[in-house]
N, CA, C and O atoms as a GROMACS GRO file, in nm:
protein
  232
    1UNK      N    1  31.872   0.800  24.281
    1UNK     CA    2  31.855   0.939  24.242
    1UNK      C    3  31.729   0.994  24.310
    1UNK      O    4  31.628   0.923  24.305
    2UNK      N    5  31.724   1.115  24.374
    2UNK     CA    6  31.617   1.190  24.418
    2UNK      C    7  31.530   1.236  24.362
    2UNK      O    8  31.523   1.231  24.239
    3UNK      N    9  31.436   1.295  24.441
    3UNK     CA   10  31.322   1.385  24.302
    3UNK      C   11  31.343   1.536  24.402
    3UNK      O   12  31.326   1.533  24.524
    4UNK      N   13  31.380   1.658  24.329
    4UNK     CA   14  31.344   1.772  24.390
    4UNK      C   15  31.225   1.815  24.320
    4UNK      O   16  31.169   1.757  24.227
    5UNK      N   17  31.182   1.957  24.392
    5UNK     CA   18  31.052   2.047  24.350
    5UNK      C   19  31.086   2.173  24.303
    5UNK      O   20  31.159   2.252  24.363
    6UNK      N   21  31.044   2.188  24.217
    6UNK     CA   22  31.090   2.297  24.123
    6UNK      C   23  30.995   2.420  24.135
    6UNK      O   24  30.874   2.426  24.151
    7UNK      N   25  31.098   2.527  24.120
    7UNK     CA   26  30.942   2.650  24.124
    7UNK      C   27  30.828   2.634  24.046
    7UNK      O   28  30.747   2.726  24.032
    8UNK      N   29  30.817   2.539  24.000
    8UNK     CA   30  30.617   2.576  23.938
    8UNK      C   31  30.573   2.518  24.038
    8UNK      O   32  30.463   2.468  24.018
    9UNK      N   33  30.630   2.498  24.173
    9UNK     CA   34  30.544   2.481  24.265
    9UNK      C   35  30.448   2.517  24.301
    9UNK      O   36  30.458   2.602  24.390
   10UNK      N   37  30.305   2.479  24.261
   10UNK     CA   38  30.199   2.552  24.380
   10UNK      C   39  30.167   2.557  24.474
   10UNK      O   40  30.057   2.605  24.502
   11UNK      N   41  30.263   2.501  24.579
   11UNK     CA   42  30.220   2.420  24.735
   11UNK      C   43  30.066   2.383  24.723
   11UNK      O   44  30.007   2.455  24.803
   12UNK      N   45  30.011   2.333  24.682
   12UNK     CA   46  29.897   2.277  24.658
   12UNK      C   47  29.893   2.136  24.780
   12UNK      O   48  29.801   2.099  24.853
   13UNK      N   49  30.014   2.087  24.763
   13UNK     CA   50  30.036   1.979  24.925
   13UNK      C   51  29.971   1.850  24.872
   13UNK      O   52  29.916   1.764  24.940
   14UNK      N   53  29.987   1.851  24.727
   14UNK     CA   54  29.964   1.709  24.718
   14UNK      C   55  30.025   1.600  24.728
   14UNK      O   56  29.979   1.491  24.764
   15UNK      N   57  30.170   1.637  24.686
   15UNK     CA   58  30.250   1.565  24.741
   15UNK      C   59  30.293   1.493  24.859
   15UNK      O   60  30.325   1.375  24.872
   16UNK      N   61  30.288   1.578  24.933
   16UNK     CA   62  30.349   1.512  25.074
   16UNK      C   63  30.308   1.406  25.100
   16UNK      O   64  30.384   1.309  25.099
   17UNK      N   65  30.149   1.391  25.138
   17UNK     CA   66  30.128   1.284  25.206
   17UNK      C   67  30.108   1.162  25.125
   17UNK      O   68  30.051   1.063  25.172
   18UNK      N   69  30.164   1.168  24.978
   18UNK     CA   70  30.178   1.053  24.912
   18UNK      C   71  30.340   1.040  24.920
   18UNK      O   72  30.392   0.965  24.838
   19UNK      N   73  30.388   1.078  24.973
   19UNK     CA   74  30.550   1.034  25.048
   19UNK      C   75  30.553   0.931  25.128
   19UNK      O   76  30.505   0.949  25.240
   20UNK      N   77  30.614   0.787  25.092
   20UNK     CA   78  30.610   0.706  25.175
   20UNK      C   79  30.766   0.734  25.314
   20UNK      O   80  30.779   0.691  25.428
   21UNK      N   81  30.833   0.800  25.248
   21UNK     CA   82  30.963   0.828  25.320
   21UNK      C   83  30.941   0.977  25.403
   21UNK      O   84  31.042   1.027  25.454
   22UNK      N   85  30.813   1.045  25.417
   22UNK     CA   86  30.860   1.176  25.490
   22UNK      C   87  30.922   1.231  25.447
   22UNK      O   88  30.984   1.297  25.531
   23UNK      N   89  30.955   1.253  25.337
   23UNK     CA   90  31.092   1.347  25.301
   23UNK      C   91  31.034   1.499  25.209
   23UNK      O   92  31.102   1.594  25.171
   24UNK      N   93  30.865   1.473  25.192
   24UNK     CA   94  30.846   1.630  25.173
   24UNK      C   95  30.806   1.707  25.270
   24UNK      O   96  30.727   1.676  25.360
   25UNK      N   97  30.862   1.811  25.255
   25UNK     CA   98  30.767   1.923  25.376
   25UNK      C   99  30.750   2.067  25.316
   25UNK      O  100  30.822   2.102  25.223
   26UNK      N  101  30.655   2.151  25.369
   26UNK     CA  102  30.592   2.282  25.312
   26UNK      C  103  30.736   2.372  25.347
   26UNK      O  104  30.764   2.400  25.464
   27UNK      N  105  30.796   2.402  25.265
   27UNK     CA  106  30.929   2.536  25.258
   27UNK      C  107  30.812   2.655  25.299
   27UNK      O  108  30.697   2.675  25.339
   28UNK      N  109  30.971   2.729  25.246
   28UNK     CA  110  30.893   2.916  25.319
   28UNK      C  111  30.810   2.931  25.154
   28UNK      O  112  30.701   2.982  25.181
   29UNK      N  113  30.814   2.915  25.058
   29UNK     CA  114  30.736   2.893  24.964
   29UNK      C  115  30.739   2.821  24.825
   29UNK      O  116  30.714   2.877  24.718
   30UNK      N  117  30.766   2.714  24.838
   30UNK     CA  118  30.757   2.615  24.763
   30UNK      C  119  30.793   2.500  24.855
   30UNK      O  120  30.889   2.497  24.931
   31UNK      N  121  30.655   2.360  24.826
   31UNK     CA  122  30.742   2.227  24.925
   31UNK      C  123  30.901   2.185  24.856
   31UNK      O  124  30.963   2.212  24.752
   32UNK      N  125  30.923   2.105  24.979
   32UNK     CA  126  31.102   2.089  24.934
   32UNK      C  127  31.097   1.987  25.000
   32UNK      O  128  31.046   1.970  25.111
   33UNK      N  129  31.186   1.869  24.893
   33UNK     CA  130  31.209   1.752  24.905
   33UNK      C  131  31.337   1.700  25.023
   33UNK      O  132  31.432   1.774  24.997
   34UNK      N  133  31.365   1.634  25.104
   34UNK     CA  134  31.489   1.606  25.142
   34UNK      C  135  31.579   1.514  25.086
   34UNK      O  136  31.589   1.406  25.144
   35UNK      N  137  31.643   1.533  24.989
   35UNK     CA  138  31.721   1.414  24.940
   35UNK      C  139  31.768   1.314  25.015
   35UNK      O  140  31.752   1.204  24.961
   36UNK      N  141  31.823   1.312  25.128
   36UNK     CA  142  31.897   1.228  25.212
   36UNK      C  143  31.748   1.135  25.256
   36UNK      O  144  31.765   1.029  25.315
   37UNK      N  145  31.668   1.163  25.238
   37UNK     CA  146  31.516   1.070  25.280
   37UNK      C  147  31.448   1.030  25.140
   37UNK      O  148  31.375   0.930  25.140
   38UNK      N  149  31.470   1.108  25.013
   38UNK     CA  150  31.396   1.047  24.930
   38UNK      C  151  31.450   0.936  24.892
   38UNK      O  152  31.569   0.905  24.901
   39UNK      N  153  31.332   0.851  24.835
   39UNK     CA  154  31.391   0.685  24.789
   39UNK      C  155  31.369   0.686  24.658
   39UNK      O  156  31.410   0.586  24.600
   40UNK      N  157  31.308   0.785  24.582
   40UNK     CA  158  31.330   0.762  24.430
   40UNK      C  159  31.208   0.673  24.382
   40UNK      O  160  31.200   0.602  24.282
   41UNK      N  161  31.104   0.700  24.492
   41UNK     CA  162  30.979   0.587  24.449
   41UNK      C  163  30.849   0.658  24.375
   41UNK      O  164  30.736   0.612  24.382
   42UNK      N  165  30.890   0.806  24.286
   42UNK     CA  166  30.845   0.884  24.211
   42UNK      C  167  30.690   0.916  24.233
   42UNK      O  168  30.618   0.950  24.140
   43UNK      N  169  30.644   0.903  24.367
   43UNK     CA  170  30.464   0.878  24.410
   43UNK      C  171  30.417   1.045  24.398
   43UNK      O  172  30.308   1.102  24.392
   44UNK      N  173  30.563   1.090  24.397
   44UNK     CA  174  30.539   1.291  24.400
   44UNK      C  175  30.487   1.339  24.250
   44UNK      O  176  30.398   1.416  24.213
   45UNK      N  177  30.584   1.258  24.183
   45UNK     CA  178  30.592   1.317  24.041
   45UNK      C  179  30.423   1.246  24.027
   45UNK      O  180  30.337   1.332  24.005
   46UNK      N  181  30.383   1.137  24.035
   46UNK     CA  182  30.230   1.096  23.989
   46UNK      C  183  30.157   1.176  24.008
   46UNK      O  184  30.118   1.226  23.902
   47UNK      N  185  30.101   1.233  24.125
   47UNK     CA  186  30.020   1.328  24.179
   47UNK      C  187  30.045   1.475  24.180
   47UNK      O  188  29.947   1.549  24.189
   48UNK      N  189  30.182   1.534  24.170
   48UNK     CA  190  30.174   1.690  24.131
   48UNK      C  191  30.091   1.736  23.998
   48UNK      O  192  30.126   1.695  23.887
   49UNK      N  193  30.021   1.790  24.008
   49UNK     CA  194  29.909   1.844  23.876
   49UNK      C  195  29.974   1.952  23.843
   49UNK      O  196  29.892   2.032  23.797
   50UNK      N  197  30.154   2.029  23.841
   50UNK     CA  198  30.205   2.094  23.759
   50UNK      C  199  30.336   2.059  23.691
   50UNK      O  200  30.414   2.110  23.611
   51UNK      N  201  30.320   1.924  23.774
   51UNK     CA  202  30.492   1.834  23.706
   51UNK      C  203  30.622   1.901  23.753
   51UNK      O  204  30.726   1.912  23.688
   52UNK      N  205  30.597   1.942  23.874
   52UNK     CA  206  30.689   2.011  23.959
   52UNK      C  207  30.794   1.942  24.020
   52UNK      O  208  30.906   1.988  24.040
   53UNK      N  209  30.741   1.788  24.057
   53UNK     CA  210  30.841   1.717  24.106
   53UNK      C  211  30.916   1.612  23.952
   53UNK      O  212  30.861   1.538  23.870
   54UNK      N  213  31.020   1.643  23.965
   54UNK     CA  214  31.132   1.604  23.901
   54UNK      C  215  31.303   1.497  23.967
   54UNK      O  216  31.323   1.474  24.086
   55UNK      N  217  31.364   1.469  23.894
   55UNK     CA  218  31.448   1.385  23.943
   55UNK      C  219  31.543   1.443  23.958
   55UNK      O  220  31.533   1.545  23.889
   56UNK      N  221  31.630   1.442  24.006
   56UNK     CA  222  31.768   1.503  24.067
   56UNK      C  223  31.856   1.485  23.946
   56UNK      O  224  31.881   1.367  23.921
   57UNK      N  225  31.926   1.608  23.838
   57UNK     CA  226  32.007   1.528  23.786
   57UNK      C  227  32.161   1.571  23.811
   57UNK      O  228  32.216   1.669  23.862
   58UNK      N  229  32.211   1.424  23.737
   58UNK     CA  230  32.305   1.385  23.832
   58UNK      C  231  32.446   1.496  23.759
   58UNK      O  232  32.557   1.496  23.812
   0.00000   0.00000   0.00000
C-alpha cells in the first residue's frame, strides 16, 4: 500500500529527501507522491509536521 499527500500540505519539503525510493516530488502546489515508486516504508508520514502524508486506502 502507498502513502499519498493530502492537502494540508505545506510543501515545507520535508519529506522528500527522507524518501528512500524518489517517489516524492514538489507538485504545482502540494508535494505528490508516486505510487508506482512508493514502497510503503512510511519515512514521509514520520517527518511531515502536519500529518499530511497518509496511506493509500484501498
Amino acid at each position: 500500500m502507498a502513502y499519498r499527500i493530502t492537502e494540508e500540505c505545506i510543501s515545507c519539503g520535508a519529506c522528500a529527501p527522507e524518501c528512500p525510493a524518489g517517489a516524492i516530488t514538489e507538485g504545482e502546489n502540494i508535494y505528490e507522491i508516486d505510487p508506482e515508486k512508493c514502497t510503503d516504508c512510511g519515512n514521509c508520514a514520520e517527518v511531515c509536521p502536519v500529518d499530511a502524508c497518509v496511506p493509500v486506502e484501498e
